[in-house]
C-alpha positions as CSV (number, residue, x, y, z in Angstrom):
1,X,-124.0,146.4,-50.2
2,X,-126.8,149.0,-50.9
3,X,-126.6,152.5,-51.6
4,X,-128.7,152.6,-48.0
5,X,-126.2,150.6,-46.1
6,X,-123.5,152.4,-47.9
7,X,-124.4,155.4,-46.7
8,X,-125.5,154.3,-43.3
9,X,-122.2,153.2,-42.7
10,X,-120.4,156.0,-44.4
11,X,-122.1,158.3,-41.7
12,X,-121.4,156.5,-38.6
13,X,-117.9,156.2,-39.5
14,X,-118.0,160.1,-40.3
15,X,-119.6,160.4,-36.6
16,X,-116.7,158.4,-35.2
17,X,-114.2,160.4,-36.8
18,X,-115.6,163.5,-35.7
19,X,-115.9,162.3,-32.3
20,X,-112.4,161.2,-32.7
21,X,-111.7,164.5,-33.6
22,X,-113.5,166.5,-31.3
23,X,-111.5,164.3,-28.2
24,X,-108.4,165.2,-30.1
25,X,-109.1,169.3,-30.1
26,X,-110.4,169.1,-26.5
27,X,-107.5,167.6,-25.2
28,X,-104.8,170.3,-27.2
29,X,-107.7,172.8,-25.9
30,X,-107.0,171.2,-22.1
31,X,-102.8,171.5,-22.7
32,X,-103.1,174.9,-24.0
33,X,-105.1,175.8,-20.4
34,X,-102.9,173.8,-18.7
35,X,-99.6,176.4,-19.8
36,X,-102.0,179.4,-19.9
37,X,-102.6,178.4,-15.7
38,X,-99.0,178.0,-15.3
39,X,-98.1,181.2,-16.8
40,X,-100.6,183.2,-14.6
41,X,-103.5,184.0,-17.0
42,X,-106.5,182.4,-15.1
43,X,-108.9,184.2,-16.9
44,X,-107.7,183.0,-20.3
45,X,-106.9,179.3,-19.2
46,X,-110.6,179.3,-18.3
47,X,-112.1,180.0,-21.5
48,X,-109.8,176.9,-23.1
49,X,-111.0,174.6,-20.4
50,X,-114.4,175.8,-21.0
51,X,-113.9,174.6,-25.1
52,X,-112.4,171.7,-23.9
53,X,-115.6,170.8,-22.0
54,X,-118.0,172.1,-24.4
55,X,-115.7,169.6,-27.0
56,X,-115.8,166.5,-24.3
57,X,-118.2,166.4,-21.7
58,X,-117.6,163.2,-20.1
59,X,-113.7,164.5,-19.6
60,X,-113.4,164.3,-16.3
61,X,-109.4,166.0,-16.1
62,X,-110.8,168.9,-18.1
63,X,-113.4,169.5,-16.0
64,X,-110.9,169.2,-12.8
65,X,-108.9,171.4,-14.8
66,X,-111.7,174.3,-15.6
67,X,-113.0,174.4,-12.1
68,X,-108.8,174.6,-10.6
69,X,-108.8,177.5,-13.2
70,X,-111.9,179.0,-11.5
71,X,-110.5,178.8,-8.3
72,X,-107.2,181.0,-9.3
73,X,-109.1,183.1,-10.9
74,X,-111.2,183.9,-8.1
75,X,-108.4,183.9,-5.1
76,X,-106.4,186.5,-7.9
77,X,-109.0,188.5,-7.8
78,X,-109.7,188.3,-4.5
79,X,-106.2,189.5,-3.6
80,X,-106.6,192.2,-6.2
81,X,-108.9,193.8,-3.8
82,X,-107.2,192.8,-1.0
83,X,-103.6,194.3,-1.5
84,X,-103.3,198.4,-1.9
């Protein structure tokens, strides 16, 4: 093998690893939203679904997940103002 298809192959397996990589942060980023939601910070599980999505676009459950977020975070609010 060539020093050119060395390194051709060298970085497309480095792409694949940081792809790999980049899946595997967006989905702790999606679990760590997941129990921010269930403990009541909306506003905080949005910004780690946010990441998530940033991380892994085509993830369709994280981008459920961020717009679920949105939505608590705006009916919270909403009864903020409501309630005295």
């Amino acid at each position: 093998m060539n020093s050119k298809t060395h390194l051709t192959t060298s970085l497309a397996a480095l792409f694949v690893a940081a792809r790999v990589f980049a899946a595997g942060d967006a989905t702790a980023l999606s679990q760590q939203g997941w129990q921010l939601l269930q403990s009541g910070k909306p506003a905080e599980a949005v910004a780690k679904f946010k990441e998530a999505v940033k991380l892994a676009p085509k993830d369709a459950t994280a981008k459920k997940m961020l717009e679920a977020a949105k939505a608590k975070q705006l009916s919270e609010g909403l009864r903020q103002t409501i309630e005295p």
